[in-house]
Each structure stands twice: as C-alpha cells, then as structure tokens.
N, CA and C atoms as a LAMMPS dump frame, in Angstrom:
ITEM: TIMESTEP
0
ITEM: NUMBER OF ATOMS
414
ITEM: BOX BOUNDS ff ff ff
-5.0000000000000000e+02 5.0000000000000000e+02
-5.0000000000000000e+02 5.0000000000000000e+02
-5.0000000000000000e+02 5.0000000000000000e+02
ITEM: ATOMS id mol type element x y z
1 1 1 N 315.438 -43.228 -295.042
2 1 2 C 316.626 -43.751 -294.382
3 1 3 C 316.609 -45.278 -294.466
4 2 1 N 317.545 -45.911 -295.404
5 2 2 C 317.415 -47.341 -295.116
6 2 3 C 317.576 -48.016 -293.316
7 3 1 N 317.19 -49.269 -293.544
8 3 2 C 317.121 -49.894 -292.102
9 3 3 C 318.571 -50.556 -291.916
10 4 1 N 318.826 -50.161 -290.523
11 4 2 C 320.13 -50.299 -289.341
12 4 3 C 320.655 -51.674 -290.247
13 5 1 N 319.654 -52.975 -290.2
14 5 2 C 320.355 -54.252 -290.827
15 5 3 C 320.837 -54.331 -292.512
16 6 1 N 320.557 -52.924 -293.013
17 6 2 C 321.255 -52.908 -294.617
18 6 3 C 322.337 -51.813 -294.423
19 7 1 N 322.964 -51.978 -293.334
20 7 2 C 323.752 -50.752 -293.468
21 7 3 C 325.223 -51.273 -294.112
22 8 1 N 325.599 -52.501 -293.954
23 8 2 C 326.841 -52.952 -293.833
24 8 3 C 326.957 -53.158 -295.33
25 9 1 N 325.213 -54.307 -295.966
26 9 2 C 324.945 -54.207 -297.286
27 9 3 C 325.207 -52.83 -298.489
28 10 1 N 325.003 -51.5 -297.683
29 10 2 C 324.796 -50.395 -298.388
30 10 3 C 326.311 -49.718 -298.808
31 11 1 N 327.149 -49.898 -297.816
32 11 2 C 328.539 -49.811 -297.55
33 11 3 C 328.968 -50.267 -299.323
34 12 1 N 329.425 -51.806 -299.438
35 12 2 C 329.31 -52.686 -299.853
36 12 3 C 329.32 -52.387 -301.314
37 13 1 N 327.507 -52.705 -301.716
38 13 2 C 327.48 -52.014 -302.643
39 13 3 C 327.803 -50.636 -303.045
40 14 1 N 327.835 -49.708 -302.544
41 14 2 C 328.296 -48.676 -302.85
42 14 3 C 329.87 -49.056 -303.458
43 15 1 N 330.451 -49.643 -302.64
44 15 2 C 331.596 -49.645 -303.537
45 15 3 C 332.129 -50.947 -304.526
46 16 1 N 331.06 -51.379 -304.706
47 16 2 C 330.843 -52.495 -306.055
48 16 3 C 330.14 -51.342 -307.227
49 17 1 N 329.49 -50.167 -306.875
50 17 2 C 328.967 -49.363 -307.601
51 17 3 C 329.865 -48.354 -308.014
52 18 1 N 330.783 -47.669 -306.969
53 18 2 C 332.036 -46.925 -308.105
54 18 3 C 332.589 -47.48 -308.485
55 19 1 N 333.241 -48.784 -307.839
56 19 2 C 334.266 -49.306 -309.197
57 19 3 C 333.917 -50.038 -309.931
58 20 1 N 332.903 -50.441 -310.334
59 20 2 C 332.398 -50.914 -311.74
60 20 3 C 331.746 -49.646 -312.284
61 21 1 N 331.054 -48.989 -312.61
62 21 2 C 330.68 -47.798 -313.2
63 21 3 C 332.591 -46.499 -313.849
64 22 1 N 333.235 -46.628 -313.17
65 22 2 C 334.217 -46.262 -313.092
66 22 3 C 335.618 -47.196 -314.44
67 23 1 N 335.102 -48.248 -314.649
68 23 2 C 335.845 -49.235 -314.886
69 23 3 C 335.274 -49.977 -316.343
70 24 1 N 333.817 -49.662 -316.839
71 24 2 C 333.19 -50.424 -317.313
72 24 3 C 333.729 -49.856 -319.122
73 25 1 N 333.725 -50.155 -320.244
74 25 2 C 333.873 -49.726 -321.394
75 25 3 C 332.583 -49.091 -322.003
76 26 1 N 332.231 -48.388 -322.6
77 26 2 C 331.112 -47.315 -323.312
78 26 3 C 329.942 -48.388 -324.171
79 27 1 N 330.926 -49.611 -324.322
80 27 2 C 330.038 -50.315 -325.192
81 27 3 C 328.547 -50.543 -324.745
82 28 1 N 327.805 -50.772 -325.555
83 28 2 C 326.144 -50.461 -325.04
84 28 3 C 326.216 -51.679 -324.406
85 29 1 N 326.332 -53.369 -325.008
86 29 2 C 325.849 -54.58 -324.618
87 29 3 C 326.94 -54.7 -323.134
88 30 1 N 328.083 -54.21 -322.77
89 30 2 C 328.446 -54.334 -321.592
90 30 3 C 327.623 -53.418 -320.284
91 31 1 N 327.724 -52.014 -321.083
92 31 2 C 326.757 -51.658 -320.294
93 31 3 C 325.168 -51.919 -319.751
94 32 1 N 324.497 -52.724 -320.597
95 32 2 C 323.148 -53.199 -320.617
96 32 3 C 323.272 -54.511 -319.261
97 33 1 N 324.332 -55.32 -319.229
98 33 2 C 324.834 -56.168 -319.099
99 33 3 C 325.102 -55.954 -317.421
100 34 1 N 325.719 -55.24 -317.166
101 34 2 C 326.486 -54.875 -315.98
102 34 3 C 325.497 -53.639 -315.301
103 35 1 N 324.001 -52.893 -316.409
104 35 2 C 323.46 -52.266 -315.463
105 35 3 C 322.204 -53.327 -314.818
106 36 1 N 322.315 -54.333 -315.597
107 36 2 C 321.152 -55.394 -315.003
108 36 3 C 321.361 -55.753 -313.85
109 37 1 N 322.606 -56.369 -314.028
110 37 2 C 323.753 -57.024 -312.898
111 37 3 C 323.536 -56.175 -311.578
112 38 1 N 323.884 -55.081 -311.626
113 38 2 C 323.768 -53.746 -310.543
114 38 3 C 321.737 -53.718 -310.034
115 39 1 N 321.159 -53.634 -310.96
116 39 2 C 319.816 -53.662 -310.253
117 39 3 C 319.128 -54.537 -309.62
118 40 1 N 319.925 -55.973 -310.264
119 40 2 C 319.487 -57.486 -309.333
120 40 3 C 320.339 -57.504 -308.211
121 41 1 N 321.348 -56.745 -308.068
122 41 2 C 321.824 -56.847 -306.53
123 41 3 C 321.045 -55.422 -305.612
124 42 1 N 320.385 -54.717 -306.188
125 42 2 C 319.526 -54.219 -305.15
126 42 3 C 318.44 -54.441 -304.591
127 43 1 N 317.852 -55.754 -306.229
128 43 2 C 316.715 -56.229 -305.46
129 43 3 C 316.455 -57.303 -304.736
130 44 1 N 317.897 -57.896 -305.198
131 44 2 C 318.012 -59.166 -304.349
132 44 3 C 318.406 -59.027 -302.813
133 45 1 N 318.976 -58.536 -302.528
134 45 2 C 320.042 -58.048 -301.49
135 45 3 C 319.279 -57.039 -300.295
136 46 1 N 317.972 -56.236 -300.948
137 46 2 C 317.577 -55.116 -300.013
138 46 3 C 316.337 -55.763 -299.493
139 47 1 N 315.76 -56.43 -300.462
140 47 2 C 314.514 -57.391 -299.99
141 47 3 C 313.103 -56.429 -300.899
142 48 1 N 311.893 -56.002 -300.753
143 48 2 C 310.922 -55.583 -301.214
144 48 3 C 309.707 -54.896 -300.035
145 49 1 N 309.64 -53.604 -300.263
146 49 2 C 308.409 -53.128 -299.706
147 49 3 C 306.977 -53.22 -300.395
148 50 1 N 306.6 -53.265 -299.826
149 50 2 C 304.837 -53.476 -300.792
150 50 3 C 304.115 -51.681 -300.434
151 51 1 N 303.866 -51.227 -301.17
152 51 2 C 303.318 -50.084 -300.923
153 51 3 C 302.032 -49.56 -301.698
154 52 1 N 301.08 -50.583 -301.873
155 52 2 C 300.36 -50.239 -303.136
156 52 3 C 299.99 -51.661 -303.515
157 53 1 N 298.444 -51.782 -304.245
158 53 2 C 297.924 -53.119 -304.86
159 53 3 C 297.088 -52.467 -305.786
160 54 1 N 296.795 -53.027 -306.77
161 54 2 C 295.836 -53.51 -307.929
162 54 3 C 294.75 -53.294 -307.544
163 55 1 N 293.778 -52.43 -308.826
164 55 2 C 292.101 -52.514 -308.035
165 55 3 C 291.745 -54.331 -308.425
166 56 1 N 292.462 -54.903 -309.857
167 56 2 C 292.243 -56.508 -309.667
168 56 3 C 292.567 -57.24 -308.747
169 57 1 N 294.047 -56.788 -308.218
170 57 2 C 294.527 -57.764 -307.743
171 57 3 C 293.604 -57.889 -306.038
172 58 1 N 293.174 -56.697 -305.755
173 58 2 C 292.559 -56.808 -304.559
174 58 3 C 291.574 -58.265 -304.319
175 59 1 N 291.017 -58.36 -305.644
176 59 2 C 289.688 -59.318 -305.417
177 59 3 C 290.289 -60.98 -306.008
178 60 1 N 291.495 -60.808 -306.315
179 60 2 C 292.16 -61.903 -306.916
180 60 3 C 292.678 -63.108 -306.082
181 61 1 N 293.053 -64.096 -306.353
182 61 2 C 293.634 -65.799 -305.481
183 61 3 C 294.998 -64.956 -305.688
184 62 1 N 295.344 -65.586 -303.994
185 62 2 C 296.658 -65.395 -304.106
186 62 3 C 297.683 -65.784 -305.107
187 63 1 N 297.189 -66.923 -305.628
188 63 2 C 298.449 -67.666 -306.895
189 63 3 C 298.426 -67.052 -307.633
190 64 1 N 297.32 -65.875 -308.148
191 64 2 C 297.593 -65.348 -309.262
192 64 3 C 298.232 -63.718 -309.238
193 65 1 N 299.003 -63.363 -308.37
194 65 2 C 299.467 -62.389 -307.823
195 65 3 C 300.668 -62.651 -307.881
196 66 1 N 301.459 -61.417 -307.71
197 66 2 C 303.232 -61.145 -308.067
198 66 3 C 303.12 -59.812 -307.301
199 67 1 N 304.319 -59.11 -307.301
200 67 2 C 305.035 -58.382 -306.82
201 67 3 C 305.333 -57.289 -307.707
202 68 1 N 305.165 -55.962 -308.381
203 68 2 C 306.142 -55.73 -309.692
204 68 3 C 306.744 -54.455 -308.865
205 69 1 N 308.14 -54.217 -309.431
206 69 2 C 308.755 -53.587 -308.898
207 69 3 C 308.803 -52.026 -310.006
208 70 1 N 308.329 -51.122 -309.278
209 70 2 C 307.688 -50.132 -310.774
210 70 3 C 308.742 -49.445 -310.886
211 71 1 N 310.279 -49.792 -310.375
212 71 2 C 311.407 -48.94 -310.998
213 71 3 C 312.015 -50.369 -311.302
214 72 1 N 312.046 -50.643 -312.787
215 72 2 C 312.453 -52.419 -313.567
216 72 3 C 314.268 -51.905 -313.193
217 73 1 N 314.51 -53.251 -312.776
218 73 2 C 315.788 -53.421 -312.269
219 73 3 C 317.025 -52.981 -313.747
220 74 1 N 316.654 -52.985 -314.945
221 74 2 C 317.061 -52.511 -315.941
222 74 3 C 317.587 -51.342 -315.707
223 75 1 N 315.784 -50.131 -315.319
224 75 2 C 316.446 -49.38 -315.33
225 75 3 C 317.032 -48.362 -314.21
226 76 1 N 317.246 -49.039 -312.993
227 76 2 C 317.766 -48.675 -311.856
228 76 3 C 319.487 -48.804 -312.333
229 77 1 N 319.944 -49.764 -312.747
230 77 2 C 321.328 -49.878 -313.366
231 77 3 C 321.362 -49.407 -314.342
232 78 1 N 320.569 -48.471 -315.346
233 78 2 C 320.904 -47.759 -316.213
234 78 3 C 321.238 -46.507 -315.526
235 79 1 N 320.035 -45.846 -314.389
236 79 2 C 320.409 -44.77 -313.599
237 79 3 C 322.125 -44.527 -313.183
238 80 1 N 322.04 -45.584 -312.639
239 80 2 C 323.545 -45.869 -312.108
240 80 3 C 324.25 -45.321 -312.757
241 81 1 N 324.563 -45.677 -314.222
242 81 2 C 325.923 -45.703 -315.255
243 81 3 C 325.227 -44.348 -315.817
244 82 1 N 324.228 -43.693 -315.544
245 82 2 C 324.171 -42.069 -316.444
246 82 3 C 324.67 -41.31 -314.718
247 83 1 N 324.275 -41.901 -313.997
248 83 2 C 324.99 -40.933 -313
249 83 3 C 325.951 -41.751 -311.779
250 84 1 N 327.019 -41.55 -312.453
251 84 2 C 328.524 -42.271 -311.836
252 84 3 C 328.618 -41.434 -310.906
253 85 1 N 328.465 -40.422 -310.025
254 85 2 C 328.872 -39.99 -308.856
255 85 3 C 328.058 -39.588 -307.897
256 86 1 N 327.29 -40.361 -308.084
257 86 2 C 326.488 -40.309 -307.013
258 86 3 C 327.326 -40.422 -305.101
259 87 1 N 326.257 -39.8 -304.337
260 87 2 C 327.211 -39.796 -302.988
261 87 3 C 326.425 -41.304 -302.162
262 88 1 N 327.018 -41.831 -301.525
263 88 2 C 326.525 -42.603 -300.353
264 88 3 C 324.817 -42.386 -300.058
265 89 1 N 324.725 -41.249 -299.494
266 89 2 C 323.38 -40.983 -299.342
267 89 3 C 322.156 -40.978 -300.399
268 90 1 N 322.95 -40.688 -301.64
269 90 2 C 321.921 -40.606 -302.729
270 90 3 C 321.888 -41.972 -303.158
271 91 1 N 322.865 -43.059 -303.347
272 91 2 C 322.744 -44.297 -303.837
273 91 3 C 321.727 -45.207 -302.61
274 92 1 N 321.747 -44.773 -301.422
275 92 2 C 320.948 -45.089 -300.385
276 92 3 C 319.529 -45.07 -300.559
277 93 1 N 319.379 -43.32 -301.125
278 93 2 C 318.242 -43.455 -300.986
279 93 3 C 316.849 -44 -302.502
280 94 1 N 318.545 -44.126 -303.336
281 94 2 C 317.794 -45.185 -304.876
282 94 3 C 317.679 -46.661 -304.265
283 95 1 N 318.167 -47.02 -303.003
284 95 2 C 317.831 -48.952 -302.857
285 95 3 C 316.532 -48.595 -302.397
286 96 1 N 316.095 -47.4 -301.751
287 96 2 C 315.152 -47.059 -301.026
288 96 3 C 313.828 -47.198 -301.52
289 97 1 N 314.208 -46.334 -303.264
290 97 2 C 313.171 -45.978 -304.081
291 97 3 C 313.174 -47.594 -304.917
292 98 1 N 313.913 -48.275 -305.268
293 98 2 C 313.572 -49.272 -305.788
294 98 3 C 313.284 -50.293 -305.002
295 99 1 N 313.175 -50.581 -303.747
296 99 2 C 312.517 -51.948 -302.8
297 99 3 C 311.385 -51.521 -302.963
298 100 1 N 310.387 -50.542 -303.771
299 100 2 C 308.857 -50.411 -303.389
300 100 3 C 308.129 -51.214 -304.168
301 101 1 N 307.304 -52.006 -304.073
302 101 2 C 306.447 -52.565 -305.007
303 101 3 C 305.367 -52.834 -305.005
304 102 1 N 304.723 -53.008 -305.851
305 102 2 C 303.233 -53.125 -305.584
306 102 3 C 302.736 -54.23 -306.479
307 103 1 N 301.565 -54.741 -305.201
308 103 2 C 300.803 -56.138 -305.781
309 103 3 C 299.548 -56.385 -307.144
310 104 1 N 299.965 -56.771 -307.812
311 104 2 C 299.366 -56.991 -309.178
312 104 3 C 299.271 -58.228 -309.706
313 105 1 N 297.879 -58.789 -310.587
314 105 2 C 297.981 -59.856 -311.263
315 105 3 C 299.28 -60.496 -311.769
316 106 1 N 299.329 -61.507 -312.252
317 106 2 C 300.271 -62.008 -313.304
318 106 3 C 300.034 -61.508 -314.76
319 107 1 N 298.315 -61.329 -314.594
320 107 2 C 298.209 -61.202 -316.163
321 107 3 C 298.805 -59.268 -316.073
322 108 1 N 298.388 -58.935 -315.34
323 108 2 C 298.911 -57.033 -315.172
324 108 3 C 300.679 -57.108 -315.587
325 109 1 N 301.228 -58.08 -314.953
326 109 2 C 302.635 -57.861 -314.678
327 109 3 C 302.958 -57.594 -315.929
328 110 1 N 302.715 -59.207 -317.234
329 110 2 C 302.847 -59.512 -318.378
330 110 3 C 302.681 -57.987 -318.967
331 111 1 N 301.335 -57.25 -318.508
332 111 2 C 301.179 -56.142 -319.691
333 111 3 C 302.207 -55.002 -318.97
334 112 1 N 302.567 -54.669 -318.336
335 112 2 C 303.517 -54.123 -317.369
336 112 3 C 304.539 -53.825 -318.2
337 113 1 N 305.387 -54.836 -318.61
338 113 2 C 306.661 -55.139 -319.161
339 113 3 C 306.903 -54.445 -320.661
340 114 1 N 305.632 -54.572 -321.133
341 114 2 C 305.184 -53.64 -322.114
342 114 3 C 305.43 -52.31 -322.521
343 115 1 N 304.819 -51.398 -321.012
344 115 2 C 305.061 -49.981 -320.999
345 115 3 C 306.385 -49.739 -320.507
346 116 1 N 306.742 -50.969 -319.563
347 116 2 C 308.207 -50.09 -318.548
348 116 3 C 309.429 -50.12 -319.232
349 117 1 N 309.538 -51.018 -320.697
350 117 2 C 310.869 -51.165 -320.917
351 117 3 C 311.595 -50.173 -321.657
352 118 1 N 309.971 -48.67 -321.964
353 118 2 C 310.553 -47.326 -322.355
354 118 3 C 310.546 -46.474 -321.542
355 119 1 N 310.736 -46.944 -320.424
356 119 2 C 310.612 -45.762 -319.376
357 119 3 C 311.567 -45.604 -318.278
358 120 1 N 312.619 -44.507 -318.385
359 120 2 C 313.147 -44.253 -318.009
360 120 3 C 313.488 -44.509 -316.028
361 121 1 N 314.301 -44.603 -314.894
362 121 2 C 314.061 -44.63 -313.87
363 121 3 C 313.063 -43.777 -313.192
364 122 1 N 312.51 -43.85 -312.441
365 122 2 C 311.852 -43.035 -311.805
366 122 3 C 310.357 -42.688 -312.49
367 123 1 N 310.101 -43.43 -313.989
368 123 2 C 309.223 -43.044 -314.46
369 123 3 C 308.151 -44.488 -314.186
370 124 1 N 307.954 -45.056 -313.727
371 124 2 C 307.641 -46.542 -313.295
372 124 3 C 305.943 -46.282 -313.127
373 125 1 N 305.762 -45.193 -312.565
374 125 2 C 304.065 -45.118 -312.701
375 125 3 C 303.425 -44.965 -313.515
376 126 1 N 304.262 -44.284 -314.682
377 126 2 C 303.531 -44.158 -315.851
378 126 3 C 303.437 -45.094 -316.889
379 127 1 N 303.975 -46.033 -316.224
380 127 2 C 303.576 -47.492 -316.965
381 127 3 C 302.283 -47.783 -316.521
382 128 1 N 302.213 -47.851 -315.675
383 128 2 C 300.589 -48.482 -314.775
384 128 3 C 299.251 -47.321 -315.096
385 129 1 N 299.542 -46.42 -315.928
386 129 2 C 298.806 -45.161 -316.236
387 129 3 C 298.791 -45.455 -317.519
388 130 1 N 299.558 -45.655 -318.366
389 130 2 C 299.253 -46.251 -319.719
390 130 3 C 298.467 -47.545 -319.789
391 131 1 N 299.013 -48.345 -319.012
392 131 2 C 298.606 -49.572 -319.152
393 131 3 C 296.915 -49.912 -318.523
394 132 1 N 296.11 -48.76 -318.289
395 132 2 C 295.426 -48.123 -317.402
396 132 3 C 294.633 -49.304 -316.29
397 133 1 N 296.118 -49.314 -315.036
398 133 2 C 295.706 -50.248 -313.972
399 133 3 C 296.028 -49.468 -312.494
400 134 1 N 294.798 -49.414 -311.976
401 134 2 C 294.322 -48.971 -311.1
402 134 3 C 295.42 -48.787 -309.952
403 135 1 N 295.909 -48.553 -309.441
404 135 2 C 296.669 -48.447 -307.828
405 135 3 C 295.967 -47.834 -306.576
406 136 1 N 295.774 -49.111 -305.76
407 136 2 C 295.709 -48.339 -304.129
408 136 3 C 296.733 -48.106 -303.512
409 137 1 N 297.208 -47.226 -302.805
410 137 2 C 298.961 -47.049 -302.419
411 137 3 C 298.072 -47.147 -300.689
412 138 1 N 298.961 -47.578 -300.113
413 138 2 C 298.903 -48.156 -298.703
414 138 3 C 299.645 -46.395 -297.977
C-alpha cells in the first residue's frame, strides 16, 4: 500500500500515465523516450526504499556507495507502454515495486548497468546474480 503522503502524487500520475500511453505513436525512439520520461517521474517523485546491501558494500566508505534501483527506470516505462491498462491499484503497486533499492559500490553499480539493460521489468535480480554480487535484504 503506498504511503497516505503519495496519495495525491499517485492520483496524478496515474493520469499522466493513461493519457500519454494512450496518445503516444508506435515509433520505438518516441516510445524509448517517453518510457524513460514515465520511470524518472516515479523515481523522482516517490522517493527510494533501501531494502537490501552489498556483501562489498557492507565493509565499504560511504563515498563509495550509491543506491541502484534493481527495476532500471527504462524498464519500469517500458512496463507501462506493454501494459496500457493497468488499474489504479496495480500502477500503485509498480511505484511500490520500483522505490526499492539496494546499497552497492559505485564500482558494482557500473557492472550493474551491464546485466540490467537486457532485462526485462521485474527481472532486476537477475542482474545482481549474473553479475555475481552478493545481497543482504533487510
């Protein structure tokens, strides 16, 4: 269940999410374009849970630590535009699934980017399983 203070936010987007998905042309580079657009306003906008760290990053300086978000904002707005009808509750509970993130090197992130940019939504762990980096989940 998102929290009471994103409710007005969730509203909102939701309907920045049917009528652009609704509206957009088939072309790939608009769509690439406009599903980015759609995943930086969930991650900008919902804020970030931490749920999970690095067996490196545990023993690591803070400066050398990041955030990675293991559903890439790519492809949270690709989700979007393969499934245009989504209800209120289900687009709710994708800001839900994408505010999770977990703490990792810089140098992890870099190799990160690697595995996630073939991997579909929801497939975000199996980047960190290829890339074979450890997770403690909180």
């Amino acid at each position: 269940m998102i929290e009471k203070r994103y409710e007005k936010r969730v509203d909102l987007s939701y309907k920045i999410y049917l009528s652009v998905v609704k509206s957009i042309d088939e072309k790939e580079d608009d769509i690439s374009y406009v599903a980015r657009t759609l995943g930086q306003l969930v991650y900008n906008k919902f804020g970030k849970v931490v749920v999970g760290i690095s067996e490196n990053a545990k023993n690591s300086s803070k400066q050398s630590l990041t955030h990675d978000h293991f559903n890439n904002c790519q492809k949270v707005g690709e989700y979007l535009f393969k499934n245009p009808n989504l209800s209120k509750e289900e687009f709710a509970d994708l800001i839900i699934e994408s505010r999770k993130t977990i703490i990792v090197t810089k140098k992890e992130n870099s190799e990160l980017r690697n595995f996630q940019k073939f991997k579909n939504y929801g497939e975000g762990l199996k980047a960190y399983q290829e890339a074979k980096i450890e997770i403690h989940f909180f």
